[in-house]
OpenMM code with the backbone's topology and positions (N, CA, C; nanometers):
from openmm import Vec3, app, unit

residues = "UNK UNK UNK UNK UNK UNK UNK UNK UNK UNK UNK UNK UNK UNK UNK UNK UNK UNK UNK UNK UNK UNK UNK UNK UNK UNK UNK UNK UNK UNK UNK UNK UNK UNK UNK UNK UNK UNK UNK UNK UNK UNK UNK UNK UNK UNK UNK UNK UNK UNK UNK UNK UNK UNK UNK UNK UNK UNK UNK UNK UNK UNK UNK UNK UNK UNK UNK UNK UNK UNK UNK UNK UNK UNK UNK UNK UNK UNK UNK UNK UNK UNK UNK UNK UNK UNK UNK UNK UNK UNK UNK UNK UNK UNK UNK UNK UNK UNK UNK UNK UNK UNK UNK UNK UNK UNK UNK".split()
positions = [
    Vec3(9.4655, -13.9551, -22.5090),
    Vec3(9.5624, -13.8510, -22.4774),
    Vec3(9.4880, -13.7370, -22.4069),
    Vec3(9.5424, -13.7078, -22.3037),
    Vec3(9.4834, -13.5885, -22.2469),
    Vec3(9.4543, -13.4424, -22.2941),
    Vec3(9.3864, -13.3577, -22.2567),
    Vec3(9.3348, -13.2214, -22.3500),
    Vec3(9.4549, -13.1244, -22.3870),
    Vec3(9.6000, -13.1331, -22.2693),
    Vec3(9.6780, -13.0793, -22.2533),
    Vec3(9.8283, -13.1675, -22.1436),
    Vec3(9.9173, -13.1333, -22.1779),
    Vec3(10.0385, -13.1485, -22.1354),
    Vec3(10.1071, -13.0560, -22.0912),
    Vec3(10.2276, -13.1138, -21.9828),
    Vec3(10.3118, -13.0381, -21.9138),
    Vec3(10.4290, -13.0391, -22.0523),
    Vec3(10.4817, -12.9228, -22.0487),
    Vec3(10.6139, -12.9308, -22.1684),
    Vec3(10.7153, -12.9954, -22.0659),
    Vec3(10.7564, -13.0239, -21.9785),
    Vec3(10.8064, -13.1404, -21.8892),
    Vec3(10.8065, -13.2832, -21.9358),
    Vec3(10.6818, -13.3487, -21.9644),
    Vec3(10.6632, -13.4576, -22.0220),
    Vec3(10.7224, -13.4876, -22.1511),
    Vec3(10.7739, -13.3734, -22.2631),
    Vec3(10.8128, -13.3917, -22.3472),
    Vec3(10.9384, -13.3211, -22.3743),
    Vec3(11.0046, -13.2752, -22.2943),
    Vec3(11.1591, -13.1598, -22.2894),
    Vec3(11.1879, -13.1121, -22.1794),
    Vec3(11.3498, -13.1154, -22.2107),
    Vec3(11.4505, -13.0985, -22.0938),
    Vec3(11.4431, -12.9299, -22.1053),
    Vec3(11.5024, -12.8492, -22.0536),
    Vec3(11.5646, -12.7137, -22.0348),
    Vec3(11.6735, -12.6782, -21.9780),
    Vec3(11.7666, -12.5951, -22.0301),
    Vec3(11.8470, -12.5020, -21.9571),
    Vec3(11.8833, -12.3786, -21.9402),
    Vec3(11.9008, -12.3343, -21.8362),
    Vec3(11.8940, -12.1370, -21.8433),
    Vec3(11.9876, -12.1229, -21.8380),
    Vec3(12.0423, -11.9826, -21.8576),
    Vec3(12.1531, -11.8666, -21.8042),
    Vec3(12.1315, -11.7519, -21.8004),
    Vec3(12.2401, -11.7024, -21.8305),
    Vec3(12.1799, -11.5361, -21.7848),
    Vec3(12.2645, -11.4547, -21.8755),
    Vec3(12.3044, -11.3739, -21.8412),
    Vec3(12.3585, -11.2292, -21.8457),
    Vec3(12.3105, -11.0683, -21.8193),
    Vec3(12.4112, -11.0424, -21.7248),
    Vec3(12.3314, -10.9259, -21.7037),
    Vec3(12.2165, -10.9362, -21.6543),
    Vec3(12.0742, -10.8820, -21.6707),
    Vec3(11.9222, -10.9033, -21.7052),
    Vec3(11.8551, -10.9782, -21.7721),
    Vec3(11.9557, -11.0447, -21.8407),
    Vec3(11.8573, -11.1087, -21.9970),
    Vec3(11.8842, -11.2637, -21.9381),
    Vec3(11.7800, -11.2965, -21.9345),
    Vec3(11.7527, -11.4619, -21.9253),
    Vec3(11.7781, -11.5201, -22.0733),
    Vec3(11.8291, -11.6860, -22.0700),
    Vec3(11.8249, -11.7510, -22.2065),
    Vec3(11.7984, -11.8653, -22.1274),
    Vec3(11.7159, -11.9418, -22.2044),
    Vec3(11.6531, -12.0395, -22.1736),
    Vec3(11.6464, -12.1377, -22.3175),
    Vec3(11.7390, -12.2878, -22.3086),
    Vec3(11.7330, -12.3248, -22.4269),
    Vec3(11.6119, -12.5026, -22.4430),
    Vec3(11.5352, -12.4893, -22.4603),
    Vec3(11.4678, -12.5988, -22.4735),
    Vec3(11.4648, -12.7268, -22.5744),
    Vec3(11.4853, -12.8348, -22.5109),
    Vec3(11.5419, -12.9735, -22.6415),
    Vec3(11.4274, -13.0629, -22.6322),
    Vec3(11.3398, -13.1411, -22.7159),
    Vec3(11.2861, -13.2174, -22.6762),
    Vec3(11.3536, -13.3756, -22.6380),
    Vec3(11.2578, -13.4108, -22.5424),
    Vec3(11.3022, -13.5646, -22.5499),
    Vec3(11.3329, -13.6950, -22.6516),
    Vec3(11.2915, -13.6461, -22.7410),
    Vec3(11.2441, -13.7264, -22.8357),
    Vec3(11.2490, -13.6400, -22.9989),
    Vec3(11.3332, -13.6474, -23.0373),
    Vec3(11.3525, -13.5623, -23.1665),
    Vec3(11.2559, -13.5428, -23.2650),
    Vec3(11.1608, -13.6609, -23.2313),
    Vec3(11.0441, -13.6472, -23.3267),
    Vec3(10.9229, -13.5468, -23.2804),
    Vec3(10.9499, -13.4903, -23.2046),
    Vec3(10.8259, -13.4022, -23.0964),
    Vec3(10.9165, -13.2484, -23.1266),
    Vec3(11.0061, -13.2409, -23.2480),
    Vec3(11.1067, -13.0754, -23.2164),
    Vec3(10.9510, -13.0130, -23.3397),
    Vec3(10.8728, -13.0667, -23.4317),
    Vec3(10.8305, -12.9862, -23.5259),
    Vec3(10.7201, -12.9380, -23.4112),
    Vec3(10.6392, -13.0597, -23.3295),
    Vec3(10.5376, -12.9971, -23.2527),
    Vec3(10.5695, -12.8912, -23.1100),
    Vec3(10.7005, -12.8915, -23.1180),
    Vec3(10.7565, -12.8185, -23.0532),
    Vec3(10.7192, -12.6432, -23.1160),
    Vec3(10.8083, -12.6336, -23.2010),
    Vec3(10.8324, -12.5232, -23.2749),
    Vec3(10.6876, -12.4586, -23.3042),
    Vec3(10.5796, -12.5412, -23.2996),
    Vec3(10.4259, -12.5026, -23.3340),
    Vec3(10.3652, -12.4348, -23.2706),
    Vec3(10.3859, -12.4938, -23.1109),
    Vec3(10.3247, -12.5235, -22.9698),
    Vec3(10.4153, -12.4080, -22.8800),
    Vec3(10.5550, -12.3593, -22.8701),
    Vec3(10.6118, -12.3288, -22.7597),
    Vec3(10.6713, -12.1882, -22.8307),
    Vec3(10.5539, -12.0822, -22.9008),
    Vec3(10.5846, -11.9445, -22.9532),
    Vec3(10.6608, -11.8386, -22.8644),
    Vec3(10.7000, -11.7672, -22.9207),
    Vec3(10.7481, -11.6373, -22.8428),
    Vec3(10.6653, -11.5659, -22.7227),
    Vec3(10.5276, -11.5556, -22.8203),
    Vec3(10.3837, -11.4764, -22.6984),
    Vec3(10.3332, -11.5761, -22.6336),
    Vec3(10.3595, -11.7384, -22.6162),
    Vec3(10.3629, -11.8324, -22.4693),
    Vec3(10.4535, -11.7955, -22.4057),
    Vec3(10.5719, -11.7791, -22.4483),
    Vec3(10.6692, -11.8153, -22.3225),
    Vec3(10.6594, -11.6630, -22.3078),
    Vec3(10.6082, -11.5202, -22.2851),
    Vec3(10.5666, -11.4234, -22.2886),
    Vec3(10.4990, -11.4263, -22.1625),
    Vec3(10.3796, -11.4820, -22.2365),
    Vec3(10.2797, -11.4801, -22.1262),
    Vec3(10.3409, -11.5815, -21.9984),
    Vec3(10.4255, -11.6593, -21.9980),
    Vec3(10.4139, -11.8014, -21.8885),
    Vec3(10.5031, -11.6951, -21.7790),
    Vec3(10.5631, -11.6123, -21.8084),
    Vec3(10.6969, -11.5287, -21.7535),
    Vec3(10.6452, -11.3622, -21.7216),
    Vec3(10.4773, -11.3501, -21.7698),
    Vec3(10.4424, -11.2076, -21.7530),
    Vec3(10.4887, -11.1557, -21.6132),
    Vec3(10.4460, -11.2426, -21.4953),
    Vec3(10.5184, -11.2276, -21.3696),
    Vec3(10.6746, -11.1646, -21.3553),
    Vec3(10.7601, -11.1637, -21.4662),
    Vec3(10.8866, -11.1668, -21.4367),
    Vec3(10.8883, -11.0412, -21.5368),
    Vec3(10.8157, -11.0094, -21.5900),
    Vec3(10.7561, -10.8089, -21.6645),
    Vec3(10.8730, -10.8221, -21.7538),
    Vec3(10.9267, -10.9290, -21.8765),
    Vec3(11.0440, -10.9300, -21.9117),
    Vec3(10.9847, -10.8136, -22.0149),
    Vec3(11.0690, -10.7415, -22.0909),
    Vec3(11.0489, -10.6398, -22.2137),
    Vec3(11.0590, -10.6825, -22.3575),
    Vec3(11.1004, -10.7728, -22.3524),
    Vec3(11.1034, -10.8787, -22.4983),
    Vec3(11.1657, -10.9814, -22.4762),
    Vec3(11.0845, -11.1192, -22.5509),
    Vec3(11.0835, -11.2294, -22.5328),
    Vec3(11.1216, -11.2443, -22.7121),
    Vec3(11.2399, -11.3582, -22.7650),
    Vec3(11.2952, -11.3430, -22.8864),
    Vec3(11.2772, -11.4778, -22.8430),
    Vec3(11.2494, -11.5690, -22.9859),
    Vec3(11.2718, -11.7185, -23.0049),
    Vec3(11.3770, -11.7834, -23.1467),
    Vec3(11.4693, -11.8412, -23.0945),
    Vec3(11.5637, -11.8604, -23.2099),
    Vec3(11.5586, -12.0070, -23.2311),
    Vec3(11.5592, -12.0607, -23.3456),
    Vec3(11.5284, -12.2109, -23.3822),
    Vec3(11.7123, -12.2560, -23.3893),
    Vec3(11.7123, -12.3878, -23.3789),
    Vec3(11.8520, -12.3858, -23.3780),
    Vec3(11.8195, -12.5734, -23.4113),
    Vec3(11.7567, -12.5639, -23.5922),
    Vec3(11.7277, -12.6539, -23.6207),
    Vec3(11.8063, -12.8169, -23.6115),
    Vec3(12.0123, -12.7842, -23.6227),
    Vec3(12.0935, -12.8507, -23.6150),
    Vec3(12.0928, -12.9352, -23.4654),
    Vec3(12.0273, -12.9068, -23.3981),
    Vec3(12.0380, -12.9672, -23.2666),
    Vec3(11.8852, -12.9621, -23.2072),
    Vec3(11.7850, -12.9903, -23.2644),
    Vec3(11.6595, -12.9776, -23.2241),
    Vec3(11.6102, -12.8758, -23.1193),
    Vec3(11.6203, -12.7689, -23.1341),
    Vec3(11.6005, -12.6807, -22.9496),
    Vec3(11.5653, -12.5519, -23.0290),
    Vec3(11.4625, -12.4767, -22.9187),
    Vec3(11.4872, -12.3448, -22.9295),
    Vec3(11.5465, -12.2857, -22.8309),
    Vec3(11.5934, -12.1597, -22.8349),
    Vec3(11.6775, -12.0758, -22.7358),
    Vec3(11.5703, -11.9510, -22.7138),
    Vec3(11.5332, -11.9327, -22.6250),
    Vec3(11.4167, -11.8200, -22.5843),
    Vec3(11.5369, -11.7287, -22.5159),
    Vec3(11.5015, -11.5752, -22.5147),
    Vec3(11.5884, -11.5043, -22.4996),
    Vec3(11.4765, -11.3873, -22.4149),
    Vec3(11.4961, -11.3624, -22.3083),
    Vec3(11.3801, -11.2717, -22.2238),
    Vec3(11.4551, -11.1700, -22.1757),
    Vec3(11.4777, -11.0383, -22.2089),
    Vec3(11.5254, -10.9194, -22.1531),
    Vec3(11.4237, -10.8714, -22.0949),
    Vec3(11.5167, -10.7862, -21.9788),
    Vec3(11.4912, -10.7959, -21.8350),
    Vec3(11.3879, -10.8559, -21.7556),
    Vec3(11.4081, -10.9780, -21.7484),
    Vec3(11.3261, -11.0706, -21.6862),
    Vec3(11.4164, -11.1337, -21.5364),
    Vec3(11.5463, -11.0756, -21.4891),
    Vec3(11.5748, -11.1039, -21.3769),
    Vec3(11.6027, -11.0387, -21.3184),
    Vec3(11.5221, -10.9075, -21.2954),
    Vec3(11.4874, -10.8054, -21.1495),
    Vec3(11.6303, -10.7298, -21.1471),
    Vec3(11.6950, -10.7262, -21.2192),
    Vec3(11.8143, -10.6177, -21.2798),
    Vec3(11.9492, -10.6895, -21.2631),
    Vec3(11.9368, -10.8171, -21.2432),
    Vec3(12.1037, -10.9455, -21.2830),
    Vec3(12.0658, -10.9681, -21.1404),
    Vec3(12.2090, -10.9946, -21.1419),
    Vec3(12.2904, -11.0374, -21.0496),
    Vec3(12.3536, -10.9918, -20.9383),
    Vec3(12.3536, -10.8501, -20.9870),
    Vec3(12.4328, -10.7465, -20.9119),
    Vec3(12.3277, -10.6778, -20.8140),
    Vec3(12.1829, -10.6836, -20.8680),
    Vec3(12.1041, -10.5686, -20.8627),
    Vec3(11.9959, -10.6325, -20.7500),
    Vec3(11.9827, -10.7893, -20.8176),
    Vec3(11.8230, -10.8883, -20.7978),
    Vec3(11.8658, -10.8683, -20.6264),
    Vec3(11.6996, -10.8867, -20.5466),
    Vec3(11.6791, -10.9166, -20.4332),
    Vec3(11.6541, -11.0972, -20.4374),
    Vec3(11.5943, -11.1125, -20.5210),
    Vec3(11.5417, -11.2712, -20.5547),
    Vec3(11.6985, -11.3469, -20.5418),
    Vec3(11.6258, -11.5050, -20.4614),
    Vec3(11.7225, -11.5787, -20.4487),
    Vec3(11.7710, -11.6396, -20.4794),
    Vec3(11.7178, -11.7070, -20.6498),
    Vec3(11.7997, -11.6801, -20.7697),
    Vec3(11.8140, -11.6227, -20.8811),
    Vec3(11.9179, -11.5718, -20.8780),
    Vec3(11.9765, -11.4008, -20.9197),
    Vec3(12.0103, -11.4171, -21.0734),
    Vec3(12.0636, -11.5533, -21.0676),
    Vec3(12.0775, -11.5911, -21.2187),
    Vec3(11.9670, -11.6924, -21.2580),
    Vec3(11.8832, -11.6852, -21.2389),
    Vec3(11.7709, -11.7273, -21.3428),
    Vec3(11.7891, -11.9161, -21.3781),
    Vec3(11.8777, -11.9733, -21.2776),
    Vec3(11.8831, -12.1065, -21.3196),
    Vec3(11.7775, -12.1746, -21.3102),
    Vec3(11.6505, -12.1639, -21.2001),
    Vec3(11.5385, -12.2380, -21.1478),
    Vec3(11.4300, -12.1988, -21.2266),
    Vec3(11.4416, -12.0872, -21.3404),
    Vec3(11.3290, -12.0391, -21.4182),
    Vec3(11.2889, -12.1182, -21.5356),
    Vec3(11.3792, -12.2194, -21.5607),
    Vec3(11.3511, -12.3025, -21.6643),
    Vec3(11.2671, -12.4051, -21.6150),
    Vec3(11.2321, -12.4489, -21.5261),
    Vec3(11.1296, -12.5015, -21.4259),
    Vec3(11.0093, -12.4554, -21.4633),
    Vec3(11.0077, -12.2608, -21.4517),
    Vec3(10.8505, -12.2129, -21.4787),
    Vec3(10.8352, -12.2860, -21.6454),
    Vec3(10.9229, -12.2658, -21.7313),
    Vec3(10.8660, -12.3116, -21.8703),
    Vec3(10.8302, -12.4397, -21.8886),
    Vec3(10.8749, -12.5208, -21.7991),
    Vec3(10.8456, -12.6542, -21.8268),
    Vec3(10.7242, -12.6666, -21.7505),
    Vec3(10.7126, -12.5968, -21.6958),
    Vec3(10.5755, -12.6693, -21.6227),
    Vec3(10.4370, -12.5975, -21.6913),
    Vec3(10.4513, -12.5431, -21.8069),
    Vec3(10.3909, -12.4499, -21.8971),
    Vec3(10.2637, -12.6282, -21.9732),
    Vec3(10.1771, -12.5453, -21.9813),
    Vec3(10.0346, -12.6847, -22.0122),
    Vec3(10.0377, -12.6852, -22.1903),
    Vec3(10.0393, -12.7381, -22.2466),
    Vec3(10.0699, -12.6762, -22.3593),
    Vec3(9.9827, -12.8190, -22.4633),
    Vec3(9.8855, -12.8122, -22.5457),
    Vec3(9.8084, -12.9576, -22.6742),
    Vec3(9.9312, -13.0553, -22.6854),
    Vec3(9.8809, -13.1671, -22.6597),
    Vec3(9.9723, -13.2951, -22.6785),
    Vec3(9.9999, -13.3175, -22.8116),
    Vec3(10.1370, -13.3093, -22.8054),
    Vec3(10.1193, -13.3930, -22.9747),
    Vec3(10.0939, -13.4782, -23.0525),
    Vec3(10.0476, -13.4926, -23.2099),
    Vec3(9.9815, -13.6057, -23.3010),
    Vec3(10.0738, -13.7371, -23.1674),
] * unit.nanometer
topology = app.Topology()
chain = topology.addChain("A")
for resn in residues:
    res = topology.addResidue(resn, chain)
    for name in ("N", "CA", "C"):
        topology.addAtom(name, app.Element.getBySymbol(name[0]), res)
């Protein structure tokens, strides 16, 4: 097994928005990979993977019934929708940056 992995290789993603605040909900592929999930993919990673995007707080909510977390990043999209120069305004292509995040392979 290699030293490190793409979180790609092991989970899907999906974003939205509101306002400023990005949500980003992450599932693994494989239900047996949600504990090394929850270990591996903290609040101060997905922090740091998004420092570029200067969000002001990054919140992680477990949402054990359906294997996923929901990452929650205020103001991390350059002021919405209304405001952003960026050419996407709602934050759909940002779940891309998390997945492509390198992250210890699991057992």
């Amino acid at each position: 097994m290699p030293a490190t992995v793409t979180l790609a290789d092991f989970a899907h993603a999906r974003a939205g928005d509101k306002g400023n605040i990005l949500s980003i909900a992450v599932f693994p592929l494989d239900a047996a990979h949600y504990d090394w999930l929850k270990r591996e993919l903290t609040a101060e990673r997905v922090a740091d993977q998004f420092a570029s995007r200067r969000p002001s707080r990054v919140q992680r909510y477990e949402v054990d019934s359906l294997k996923a977390l929901n990452f929650v990043l205020e103001d991390a999209l350059e002021g919405g929708v209304n405001r952003s120069p960026g050419l996407d305004r709602h934050g759909k292509s940002l779940s891309y940056l998390l997945l492509s995040m390198c992250l210890a392979p699991p057992e």
